[in-house]
C-alpha positions in Angstrom: -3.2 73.4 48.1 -5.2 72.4 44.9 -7.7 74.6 44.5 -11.6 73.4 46.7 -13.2 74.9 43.7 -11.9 71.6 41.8 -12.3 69.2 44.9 -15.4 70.2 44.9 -16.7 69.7 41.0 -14.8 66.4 41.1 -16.6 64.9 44.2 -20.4 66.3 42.2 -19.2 64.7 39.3 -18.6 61.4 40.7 -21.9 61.5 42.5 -23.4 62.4 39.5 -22.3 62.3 36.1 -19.7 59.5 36.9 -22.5 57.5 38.8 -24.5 57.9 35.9 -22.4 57.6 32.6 -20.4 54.9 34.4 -21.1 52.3 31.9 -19.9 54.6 28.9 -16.8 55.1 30.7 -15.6 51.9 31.0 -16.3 50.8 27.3 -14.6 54.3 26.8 -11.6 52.7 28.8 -11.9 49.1 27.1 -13.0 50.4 23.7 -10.6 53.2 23.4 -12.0 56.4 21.6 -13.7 57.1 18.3 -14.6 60.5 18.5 -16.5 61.3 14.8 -16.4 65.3 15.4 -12.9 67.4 15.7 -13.3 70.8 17.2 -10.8 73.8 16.8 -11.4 75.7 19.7 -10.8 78.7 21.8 -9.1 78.7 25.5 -11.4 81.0 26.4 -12.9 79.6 29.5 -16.7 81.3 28.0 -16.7 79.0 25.1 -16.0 75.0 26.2 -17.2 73.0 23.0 -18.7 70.1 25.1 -20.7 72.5 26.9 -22.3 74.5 23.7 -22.4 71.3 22.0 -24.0 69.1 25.3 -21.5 66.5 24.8 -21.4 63.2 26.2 -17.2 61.8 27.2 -15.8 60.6 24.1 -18.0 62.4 21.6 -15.5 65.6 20.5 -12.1 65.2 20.1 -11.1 69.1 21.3 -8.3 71.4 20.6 -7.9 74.4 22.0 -5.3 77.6 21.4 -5.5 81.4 21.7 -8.6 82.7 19.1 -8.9 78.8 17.3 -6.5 79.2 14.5 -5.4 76.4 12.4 -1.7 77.0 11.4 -0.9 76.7 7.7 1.2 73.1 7.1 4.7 73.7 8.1 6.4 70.0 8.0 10.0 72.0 8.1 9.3 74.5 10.6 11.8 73.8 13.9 8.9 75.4 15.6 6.4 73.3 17.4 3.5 72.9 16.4 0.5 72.0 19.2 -2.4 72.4 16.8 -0.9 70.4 13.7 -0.3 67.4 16.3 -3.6 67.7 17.5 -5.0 67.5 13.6 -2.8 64.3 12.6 -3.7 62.5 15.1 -7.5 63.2 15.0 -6.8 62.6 11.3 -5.0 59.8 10.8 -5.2 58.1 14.0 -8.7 58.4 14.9 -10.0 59.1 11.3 -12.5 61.8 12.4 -15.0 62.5 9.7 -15.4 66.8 10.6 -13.7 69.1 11.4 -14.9 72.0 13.3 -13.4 75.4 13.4 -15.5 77.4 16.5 -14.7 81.2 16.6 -16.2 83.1 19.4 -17.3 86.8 20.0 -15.5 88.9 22.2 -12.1 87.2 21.5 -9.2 88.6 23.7 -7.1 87.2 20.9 -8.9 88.8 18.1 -8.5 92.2 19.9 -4.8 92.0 20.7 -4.3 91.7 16.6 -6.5 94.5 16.0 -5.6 96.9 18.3 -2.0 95.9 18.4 -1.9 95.6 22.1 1.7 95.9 24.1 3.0 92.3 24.5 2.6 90.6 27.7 5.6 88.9 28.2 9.2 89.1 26.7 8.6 86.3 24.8 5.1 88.2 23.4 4.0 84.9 22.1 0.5 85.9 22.1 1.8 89.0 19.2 3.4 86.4 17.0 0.8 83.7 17.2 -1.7 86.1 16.6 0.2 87.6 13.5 -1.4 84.6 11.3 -4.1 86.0 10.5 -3.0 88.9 9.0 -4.0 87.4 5.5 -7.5 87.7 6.7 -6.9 91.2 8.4 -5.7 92.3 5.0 -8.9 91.0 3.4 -11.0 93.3 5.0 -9.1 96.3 3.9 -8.0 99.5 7.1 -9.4 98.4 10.6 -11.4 101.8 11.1 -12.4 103.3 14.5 -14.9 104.9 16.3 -18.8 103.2 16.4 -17.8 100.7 13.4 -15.3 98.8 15.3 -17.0 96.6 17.1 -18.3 95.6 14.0 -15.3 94.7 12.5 -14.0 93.0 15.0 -16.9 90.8 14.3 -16.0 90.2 11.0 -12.4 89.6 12.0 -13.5 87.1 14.2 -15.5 85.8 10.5 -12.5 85.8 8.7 -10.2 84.6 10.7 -12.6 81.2 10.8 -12.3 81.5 7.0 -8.8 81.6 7.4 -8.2 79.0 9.3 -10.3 76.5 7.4 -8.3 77.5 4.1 -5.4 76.6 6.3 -6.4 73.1 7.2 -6.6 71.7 3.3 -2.8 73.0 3.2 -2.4 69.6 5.0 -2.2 66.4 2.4 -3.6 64.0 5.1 -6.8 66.6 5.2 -7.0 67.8 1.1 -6.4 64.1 0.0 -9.9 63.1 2.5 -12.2 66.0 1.7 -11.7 65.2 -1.8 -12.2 61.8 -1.5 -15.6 62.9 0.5 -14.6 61.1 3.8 -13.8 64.4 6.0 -15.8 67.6 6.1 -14.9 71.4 6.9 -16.9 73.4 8.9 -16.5 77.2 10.3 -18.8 78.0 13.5 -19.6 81.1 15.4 -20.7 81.1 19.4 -21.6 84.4 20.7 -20.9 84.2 24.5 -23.8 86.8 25.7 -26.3 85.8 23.6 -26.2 81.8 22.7 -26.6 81.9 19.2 -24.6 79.6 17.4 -24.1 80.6 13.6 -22.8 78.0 11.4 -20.7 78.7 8.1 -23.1 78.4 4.7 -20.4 76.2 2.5 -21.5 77.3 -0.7 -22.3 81.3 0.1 -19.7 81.5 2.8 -22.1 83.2 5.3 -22.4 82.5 8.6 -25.8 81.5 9.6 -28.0 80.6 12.8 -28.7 76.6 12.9 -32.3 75.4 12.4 -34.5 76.5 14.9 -32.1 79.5 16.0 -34.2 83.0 16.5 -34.3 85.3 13.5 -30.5 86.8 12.8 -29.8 90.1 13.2 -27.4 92.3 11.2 -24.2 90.6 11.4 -25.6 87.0 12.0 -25.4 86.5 7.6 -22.3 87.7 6.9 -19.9 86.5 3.9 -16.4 87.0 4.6 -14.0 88.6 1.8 -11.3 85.7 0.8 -8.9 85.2 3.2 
C-alpha cells in the first residue's frame, strides 16, 4: 500500500499550494525550467533546501547525496557519477549562475568518516563515498576525543564544504564560468536544532551568520585550514 502519510500531503497540497501556485505551474510546464540557484545538498530528511530557503517550484535546482560532497572531475572513471550529472546539466543545460554547497550539523555521514563506523552493507558504499574527504580530514591534523569532539566534527563538517567547493572548479565547464564571472561558488552551513544559517565569507573563508542572523557564537566564525 503507498504509504497514507503521502496520500495525505498530496491531497493538502493540491488544496492548497497547487490551488494556489497553479498559474506558476503551468508556465513551469509550458516554459520549462530556469532555475538561477544550484544547491548541493544533504539526504538528510532535517535539512530540505526548499524548506530552509522558502522556495517557490522551479526556483532551486537540488542535488542531494550522503553529507553534500562534490566529487573531484573524473571524465575516465567507469564509475558513475550522480552528482557530476547533476552539475553538467545544471551547468551547461540550464546555465545556473550559483552554485551552492549546504553542509549541515549533526551529519550521519560526517560521523561515519570520523569515527570509522562498521559498514552497513557488503557493498559499504557509505565507507567509500565518504572516504573523499579525507583531504579535508587530513587538514585538520588527529581527530581527538573526549569533550573536543563535537567540536571537530563541526569543523569537519566546515571543511568538508571547503572541500567540496575546491572540487567543483576541477570541472572545465565550472573553472572556464567563474572566471569569466558568469557562475558563483558558495559554501553554506544549516544547523538543524537551532536555524541558523552561516554562509561561507569568500575572501576570509569563515563561515558566517547572514544579515539579520543572532549574534554567532563560538564556532559560528570559523576559517577552515585548506582542504
Amino acid at each position: 500500500m503507498f504509504p497514507d502519510r503521502l496520500t495525505e500531503g498530496y491531497r493538502g497540497f493540491l488544496e492548497r499550494r497547487f490551488a494556489g501556485e497553479r498559474s506558476r505551474y503551468e508556465m513551469l510546464a509550458n516554459q520549462g525550467q530556469r532555475p538561477e540557484i544550484m544547491v548541493v545538498g544533504c539526504v538528510d530528511s532535517r535539512v530540505s533546501p526548499e524548506v530552509i530557503f522558502d522556495a517557490a517550484p522551479g526556483e532551486l535546482l537540488v542535488v542531494r547525496n550522503v553529507a553534500n560532497i562534490v566529487p573531484a572531475y573524473e571524465p575516465d572513471s567507469q564509475t558513475q557519477h550522480g552528482t557530476s550529472a547533476a552539475l553538467e546539466f545544471g551547468v551547461q543545460a540550464l546555465r545556473v549562475k550559483h552554485i551552492v554547497v549546504l553542509g549541515h550539523a549533526l551529519c550521519g555521514g560526517i560521523r561515519a568518516f570520523a569515527d570509522e563506523q562498521e559498514p552497513l552493507s557488503p557493498g559499504d558504499f557509505i565507507g567509500r563515498w565518504m572516504s573523499q574527504i579525507a583531504p579535508a580530514a587530513a587538514s585538520l591534523g588527529p581527530a581527538p576525543s573526549g569533550a573536543e569532539r563535537a567540536d571537530y566534527l563541526t569543523r569537519l563538517e566546515f571543511a568538508s564544504v571547503e572541500l567540496s567547493l575546491k572540487n567543483l572548479m576541477t570541472f572545465p565547464c565550472v573553472r572556464i564560468l567563474v572566471e569569466r564571472g558568469k557562475l558563483q561558488l558558495h559554501g553554506a552551513y544549516f544547523g538543524v536544532a537551532t536555524g541558523r544559517l552561516l554562509v561561507r565569507n569568500p575572501d576570509s573563508g569563515q563561515f558566517q551568520p547572514v544579515a539579520g542572523a543572532e549574534a554567532a557564537s563560538p564556532l559560528a566564525a570559523i576559517r577552515c585550514s585548506d582542504a
